[in-house]
Biopython code that builds the backbone (N, CA, C, O; Angstrom):
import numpy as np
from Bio.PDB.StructureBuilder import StructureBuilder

atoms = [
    (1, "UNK", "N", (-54.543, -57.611, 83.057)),
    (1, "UNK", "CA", (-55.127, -58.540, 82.118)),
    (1, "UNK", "C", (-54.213, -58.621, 80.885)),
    (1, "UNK", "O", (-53.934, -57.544, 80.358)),
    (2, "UNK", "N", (-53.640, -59.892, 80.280)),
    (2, "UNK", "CA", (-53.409, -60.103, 79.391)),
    (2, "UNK", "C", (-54.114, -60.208, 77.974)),
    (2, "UNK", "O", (-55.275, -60.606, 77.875)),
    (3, "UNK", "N", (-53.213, -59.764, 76.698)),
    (3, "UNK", "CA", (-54.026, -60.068, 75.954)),
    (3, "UNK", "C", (-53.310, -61.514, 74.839)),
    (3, "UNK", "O", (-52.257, -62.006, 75.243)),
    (4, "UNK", "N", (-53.724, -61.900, 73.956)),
    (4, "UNK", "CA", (-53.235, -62.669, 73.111)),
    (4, "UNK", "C", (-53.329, -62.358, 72.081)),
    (4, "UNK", "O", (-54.462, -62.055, 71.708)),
    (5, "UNK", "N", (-52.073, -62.264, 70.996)),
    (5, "UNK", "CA", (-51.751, -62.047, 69.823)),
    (5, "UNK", "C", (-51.522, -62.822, 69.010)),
    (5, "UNK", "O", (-50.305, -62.767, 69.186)),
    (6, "UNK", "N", (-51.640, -63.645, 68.112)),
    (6, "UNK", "CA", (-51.639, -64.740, 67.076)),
    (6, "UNK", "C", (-50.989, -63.854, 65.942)),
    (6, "UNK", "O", (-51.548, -62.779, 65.723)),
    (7, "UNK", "N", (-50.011, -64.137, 65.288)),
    (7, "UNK", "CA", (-49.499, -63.904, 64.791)),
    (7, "UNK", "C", (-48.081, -64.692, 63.618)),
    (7, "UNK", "O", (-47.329, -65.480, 64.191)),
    (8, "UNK", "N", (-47.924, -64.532, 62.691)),
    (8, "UNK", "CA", (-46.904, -65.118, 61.800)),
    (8, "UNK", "C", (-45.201, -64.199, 61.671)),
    (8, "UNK", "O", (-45.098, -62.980, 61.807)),
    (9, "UNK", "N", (-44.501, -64.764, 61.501)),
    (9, "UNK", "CA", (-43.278, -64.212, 61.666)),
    (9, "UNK", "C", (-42.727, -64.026, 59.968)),
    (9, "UNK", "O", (-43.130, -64.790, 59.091)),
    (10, "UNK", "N", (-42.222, -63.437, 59.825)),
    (10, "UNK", "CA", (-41.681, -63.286, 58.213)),
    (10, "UNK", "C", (-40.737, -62.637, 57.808)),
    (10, "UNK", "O", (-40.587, -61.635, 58.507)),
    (11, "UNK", "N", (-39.849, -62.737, 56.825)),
    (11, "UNK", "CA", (-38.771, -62.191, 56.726)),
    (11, "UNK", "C", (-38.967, -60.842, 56.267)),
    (11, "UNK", "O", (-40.142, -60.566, 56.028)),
    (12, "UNK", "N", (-37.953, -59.747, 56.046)),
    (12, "UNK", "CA", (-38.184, -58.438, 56.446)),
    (12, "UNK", "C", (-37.571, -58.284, 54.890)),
    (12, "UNK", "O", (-36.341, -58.272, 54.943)),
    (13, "UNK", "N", (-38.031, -58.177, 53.661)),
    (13, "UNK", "CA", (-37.355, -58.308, 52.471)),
    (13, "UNK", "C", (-36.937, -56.848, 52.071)),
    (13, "UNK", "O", (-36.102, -56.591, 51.204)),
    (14, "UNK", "N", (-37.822, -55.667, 53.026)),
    (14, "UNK", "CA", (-37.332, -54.491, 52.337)),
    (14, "UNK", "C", (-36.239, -54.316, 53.132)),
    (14, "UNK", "O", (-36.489, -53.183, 53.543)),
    (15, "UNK", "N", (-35.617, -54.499, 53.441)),
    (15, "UNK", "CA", (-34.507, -54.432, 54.617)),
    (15, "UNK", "C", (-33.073, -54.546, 53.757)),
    (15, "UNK", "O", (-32.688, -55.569, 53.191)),
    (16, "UNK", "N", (-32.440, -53.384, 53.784)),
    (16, "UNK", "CA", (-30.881, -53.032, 52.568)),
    (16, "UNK", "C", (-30.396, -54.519, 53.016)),
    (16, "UNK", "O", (-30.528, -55.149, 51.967)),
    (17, "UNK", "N", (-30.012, -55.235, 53.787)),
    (17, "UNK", "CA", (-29.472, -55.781, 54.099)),
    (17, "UNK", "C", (-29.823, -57.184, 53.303)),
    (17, "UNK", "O", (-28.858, -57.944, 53.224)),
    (18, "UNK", "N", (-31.211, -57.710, 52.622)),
    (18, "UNK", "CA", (-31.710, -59.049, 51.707)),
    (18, "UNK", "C", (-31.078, -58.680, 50.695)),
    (18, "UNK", "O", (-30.553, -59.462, 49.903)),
    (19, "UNK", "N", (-31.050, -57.107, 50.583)),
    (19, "UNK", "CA", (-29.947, -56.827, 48.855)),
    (19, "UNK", "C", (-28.568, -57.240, 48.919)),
    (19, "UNK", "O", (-27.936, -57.106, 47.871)),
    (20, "UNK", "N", (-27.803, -57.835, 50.177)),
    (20, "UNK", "CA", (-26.733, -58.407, 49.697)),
    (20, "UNK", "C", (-26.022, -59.753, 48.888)),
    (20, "UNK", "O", (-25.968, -60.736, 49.627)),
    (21, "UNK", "N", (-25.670, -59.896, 48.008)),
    (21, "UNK", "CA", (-25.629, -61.461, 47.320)),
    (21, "UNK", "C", (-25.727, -62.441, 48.827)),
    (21, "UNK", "O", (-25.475, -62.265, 50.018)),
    (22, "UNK", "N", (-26.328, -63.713, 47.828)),
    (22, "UNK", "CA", (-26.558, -64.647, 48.224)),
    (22, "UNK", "C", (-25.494, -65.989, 48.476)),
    (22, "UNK", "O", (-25.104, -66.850, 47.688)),
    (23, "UNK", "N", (-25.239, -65.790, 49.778)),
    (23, "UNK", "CA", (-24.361, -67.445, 49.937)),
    (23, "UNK", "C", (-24.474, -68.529, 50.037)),
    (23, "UNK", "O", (-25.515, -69.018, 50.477)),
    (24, "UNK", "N", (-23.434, -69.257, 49.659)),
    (24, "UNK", "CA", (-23.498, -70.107, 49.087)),
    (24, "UNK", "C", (-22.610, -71.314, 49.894)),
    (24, "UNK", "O", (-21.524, -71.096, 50.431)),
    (25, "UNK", "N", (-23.263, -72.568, 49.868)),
    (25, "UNK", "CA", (-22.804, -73.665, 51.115)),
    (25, "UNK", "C", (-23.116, -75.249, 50.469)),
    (25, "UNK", "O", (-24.196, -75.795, 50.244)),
    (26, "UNK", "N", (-21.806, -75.706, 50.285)),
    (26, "UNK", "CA", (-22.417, -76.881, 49.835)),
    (26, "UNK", "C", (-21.878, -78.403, 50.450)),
    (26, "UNK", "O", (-21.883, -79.474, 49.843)),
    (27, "UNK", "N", (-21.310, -78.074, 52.164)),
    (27, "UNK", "CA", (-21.342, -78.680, 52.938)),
    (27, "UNK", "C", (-21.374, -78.093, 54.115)),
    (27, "UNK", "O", (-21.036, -76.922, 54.289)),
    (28, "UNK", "N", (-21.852, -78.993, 55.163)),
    (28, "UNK", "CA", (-22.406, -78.241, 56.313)),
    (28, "UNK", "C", (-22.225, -79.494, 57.657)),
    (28, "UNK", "O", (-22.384, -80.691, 57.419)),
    (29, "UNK", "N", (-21.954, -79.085, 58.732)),
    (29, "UNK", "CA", (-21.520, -79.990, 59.938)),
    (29, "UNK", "C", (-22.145, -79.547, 60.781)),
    (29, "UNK", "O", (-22.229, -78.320, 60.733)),
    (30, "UNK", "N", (-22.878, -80.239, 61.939)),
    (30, "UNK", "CA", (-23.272, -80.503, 63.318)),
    (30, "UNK", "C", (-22.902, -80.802, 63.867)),
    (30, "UNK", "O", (-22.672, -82.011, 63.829)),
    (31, "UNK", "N", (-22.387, -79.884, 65.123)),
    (31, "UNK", "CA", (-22.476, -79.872, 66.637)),
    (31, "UNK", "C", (-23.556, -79.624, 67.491)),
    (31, "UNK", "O", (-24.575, -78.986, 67.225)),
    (32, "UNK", "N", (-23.196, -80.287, 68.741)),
    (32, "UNK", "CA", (-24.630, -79.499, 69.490)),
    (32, "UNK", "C", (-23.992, -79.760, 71.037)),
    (32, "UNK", "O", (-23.187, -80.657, 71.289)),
    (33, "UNK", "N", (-24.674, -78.509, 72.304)),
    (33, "UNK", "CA", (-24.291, -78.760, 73.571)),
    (33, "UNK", "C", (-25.895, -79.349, 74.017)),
    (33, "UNK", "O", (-26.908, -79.645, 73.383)),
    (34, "UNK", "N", (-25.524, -79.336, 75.388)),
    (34, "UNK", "CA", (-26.972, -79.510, 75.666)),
    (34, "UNK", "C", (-28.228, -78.202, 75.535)),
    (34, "UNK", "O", (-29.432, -78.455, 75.580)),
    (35, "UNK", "N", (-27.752, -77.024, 75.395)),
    (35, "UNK", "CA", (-28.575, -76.430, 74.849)),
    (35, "UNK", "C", (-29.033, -75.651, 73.554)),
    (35, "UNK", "O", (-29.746, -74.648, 73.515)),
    (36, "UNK", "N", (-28.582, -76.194, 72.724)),
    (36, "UNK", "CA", (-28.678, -75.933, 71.098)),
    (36, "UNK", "C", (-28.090, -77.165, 70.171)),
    (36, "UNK", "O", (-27.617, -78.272, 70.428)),
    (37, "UNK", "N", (-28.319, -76.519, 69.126)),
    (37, "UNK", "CA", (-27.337, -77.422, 67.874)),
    (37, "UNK", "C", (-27.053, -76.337, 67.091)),
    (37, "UNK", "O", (-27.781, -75.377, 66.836)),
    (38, "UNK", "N", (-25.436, -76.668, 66.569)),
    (38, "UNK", "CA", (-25.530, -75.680, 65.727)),
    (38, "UNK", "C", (-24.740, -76.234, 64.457)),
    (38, "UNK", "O", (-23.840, -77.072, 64.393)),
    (39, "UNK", "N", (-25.323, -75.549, 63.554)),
    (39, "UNK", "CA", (-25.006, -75.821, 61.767)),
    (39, "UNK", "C", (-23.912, -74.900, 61.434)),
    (39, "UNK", "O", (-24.093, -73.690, 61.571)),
    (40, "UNK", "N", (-22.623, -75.433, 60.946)),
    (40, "UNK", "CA", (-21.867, -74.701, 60.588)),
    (40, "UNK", "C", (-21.880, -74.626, 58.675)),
    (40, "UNK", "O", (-21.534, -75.630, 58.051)),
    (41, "UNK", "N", (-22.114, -73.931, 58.272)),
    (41, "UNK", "CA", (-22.325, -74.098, 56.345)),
    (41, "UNK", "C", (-20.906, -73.442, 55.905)),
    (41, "UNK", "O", (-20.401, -72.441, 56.412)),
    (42, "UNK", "N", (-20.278, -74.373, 54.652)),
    (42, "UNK", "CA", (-19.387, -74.098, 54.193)),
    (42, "UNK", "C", (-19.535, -74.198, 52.594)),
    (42, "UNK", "O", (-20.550, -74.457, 51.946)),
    (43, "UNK", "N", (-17.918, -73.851, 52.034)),
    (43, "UNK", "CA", (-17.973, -73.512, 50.609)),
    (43, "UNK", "C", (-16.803, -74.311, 50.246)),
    (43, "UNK", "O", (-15.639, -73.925, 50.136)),
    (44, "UNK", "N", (-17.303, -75.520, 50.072)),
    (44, "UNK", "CA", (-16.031, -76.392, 49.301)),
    (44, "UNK", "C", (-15.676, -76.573, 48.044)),
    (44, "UNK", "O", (-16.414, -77.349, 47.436)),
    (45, "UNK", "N", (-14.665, -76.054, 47.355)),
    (45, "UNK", "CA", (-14.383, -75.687, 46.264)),
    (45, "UNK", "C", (-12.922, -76.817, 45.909)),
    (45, "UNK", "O", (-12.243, -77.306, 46.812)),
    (46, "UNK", "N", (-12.688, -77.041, 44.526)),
    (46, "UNK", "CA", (-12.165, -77.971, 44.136)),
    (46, "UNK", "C", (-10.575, -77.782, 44.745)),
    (46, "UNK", "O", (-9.970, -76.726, 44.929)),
    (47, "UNK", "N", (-10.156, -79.072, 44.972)),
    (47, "UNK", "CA", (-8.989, -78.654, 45.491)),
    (47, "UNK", "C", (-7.295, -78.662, 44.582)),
    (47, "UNK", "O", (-6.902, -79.254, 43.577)),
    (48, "UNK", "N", (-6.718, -77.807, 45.431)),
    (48, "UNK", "CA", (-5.403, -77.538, 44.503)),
    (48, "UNK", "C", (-4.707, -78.284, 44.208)),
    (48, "UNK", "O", (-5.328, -79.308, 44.492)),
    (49, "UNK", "N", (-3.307, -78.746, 43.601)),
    (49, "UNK", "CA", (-2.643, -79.759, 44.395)),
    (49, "UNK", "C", (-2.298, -79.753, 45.226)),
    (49, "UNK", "O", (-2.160, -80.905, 45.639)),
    (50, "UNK", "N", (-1.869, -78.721, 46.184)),
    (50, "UNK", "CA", (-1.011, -78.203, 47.194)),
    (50, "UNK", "C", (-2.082, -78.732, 47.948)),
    (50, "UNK", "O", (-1.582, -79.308, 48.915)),
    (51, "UNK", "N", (-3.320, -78.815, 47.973)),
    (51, "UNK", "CA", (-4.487, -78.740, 49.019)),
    (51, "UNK", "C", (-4.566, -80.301, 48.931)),
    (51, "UNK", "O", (-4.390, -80.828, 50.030)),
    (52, "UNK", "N", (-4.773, -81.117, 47.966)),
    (52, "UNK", "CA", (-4.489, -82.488, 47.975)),
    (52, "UNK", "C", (-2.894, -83.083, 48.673)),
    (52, "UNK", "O", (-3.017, -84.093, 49.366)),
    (53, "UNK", "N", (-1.844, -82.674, 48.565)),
    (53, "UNK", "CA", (-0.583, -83.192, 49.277)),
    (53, "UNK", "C", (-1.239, -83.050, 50.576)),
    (53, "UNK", "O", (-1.502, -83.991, 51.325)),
    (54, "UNK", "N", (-1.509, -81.711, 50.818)),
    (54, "UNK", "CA", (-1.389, -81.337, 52.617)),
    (54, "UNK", "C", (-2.523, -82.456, 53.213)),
    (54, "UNK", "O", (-2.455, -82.857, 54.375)),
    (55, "UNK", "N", (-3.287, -82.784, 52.525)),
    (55, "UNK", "CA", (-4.665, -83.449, 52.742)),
    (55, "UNK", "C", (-4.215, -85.160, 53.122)),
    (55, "UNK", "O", (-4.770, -85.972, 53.862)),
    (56, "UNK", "N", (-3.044, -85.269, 52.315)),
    (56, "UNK", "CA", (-3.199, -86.871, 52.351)),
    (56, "UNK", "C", (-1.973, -87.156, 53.659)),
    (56, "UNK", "O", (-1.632, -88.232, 54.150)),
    (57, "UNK", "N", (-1.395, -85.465, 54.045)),
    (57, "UNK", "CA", (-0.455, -85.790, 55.240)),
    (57, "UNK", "C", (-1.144, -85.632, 56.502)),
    (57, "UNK", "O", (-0.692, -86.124, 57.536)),
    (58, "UNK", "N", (-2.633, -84.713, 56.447)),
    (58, "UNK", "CA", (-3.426, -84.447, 57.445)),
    (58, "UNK", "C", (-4.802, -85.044, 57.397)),
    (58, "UNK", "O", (-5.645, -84.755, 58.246)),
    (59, "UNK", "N", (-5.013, -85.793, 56.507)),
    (59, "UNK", "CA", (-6.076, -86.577, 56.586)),
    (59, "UNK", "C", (-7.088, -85.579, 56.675)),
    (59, "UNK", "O", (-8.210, -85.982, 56.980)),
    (60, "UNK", "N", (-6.860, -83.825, 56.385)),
    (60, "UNK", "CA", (-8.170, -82.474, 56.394)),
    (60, "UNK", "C", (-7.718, -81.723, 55.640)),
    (60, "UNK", "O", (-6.531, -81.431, 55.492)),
    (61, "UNK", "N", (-9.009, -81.173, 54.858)),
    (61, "UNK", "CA", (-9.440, -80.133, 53.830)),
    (61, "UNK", "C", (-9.766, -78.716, 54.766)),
    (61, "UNK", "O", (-10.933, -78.736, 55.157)),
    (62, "UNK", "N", (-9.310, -77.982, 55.036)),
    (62, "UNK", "CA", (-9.736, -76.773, 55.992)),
    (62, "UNK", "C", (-10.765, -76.181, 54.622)),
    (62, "UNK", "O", (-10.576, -76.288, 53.410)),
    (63, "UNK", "N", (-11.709, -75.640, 55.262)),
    (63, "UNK", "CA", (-12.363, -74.613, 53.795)),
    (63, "UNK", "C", (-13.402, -73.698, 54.636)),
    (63, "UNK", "O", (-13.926, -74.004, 55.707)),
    (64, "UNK", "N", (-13.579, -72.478, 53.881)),
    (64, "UNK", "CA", (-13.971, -71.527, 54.142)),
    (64, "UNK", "C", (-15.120, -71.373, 54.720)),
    (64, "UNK", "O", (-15.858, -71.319, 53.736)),
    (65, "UNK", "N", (-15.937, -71.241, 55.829)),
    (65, "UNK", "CA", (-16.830, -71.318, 56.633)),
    (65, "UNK", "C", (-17.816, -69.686, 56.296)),
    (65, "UNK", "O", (-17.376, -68.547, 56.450)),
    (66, "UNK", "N", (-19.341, -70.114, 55.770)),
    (66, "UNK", "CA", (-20.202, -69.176, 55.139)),
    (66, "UNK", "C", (-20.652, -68.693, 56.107)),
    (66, "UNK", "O", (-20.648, -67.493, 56.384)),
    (67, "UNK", "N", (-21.289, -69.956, 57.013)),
    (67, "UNK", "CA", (-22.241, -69.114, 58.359)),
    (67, "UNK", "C", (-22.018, -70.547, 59.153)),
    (67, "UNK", "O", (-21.516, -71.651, 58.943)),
    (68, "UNK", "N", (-22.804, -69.731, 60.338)),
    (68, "UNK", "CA", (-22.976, -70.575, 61.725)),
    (68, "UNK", "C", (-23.955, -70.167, 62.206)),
    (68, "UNK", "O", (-24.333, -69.003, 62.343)),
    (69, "UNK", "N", (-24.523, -71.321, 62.553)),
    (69, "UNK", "CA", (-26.150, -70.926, 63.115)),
    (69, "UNK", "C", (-26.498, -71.922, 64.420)),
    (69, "UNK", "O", (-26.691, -73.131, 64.289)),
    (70, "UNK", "N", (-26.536, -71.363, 65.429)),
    (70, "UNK", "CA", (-27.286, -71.707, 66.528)),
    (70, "UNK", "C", (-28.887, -71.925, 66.825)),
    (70, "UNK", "O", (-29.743, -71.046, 66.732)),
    (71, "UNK", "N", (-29.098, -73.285, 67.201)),
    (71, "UNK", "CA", (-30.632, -72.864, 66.878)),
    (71, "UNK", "C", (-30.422, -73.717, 68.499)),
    (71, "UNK", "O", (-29.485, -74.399, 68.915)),
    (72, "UNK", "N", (-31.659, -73.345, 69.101)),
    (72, "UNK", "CA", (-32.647, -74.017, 70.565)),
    (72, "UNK", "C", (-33.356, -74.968, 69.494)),
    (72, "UNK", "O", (-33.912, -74.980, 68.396)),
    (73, "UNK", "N", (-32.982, -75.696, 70.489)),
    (73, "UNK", "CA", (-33.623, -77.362, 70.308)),
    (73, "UNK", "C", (-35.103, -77.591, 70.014)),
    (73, "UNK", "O", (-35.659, -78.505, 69.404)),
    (74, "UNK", "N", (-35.809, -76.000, 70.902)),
    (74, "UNK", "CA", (-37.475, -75.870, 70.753)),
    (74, "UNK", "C", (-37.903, -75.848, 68.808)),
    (74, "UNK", "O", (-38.926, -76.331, 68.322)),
    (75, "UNK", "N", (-36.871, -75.204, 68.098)),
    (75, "UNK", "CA", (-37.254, -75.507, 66.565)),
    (75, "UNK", "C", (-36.887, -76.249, 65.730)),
    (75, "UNK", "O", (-37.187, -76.029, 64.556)),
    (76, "UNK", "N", (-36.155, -77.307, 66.081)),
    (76, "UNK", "CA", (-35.503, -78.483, 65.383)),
    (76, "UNK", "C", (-36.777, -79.233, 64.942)),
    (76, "UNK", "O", (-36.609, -79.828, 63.877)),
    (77, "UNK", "N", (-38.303, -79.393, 65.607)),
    (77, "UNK", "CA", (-38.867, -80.377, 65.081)),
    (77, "UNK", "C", (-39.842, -79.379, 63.504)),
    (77, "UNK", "O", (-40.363, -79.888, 62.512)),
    (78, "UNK", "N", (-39.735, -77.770, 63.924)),
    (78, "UNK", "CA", (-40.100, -77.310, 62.722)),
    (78, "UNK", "C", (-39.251, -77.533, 61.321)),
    (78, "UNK", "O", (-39.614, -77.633, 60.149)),
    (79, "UNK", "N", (-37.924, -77.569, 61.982)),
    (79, "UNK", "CA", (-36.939, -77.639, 61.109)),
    (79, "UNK", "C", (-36.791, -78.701, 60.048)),
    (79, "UNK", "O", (-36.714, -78.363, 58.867)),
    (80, "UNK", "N", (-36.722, -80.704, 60.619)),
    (80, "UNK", "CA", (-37.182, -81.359, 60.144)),
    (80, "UNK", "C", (-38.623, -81.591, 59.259)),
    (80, "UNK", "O", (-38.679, -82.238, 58.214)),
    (81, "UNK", "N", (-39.773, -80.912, 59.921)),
    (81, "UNK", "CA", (-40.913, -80.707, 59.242)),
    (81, "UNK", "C", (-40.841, -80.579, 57.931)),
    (81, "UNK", "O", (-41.186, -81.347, 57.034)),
    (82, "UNK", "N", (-39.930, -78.600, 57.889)),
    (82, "UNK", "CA", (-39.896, -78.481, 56.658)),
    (82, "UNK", "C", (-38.888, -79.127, 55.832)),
    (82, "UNK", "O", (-39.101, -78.864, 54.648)),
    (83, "UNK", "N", (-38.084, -79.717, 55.966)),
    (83, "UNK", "CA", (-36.840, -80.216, 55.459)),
    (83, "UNK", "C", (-37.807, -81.055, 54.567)),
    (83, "UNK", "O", (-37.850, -80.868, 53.351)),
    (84, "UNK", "N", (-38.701, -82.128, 55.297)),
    (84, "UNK", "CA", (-39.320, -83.472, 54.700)),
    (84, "UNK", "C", (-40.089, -83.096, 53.768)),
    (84, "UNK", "O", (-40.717, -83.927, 53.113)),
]
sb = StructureBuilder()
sb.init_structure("model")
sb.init_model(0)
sb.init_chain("A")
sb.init_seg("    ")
for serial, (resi, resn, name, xyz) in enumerate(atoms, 1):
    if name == "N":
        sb.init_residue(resn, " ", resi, " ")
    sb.init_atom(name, np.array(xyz, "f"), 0.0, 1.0, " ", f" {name:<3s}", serial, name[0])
structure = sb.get_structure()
């Protein structure tokens, strides 16, 4: 016999690991296969000149990548939810 548990999920704040500073992303790109999407968050910071020449011969800004996150497609409509 089974039983059923109802329950909420929550972040784990006493955990050493929430005490590390907080990052920071202020552009972010989508990919997706057929079984996920994933968010890549970055930290674009003003550029040099050197970073402007190379830019206007490569038509790209490379910049430092914060996180990457894989999500299943099953929480994308929570995701939008809360976004709205």
């Amino acid at each position: 016999m089974s039983k059923q548990v109802n329950f909420t999920i929550v972040p784990d704040e006493s955990d050493r690991l929430y005490d590390r500073k907080r990052d920071y992303a202020n552009f972010w790109a989508v990919a997706h296969t057929p079984f996920d999407l994933t968010l890549t968050f970055c930290d674009v910071r003003p550029l040099s000149e050197q970073d402007v020449q190379a830019a206007e011969v490569s038509q790209t800004v490379k910049v430092p990548v914060v996180a990457r996150i894989a999500l299943p497609f099953g929480v994308i409509p929570g995701l939008i939810a809360a976004l709205q």
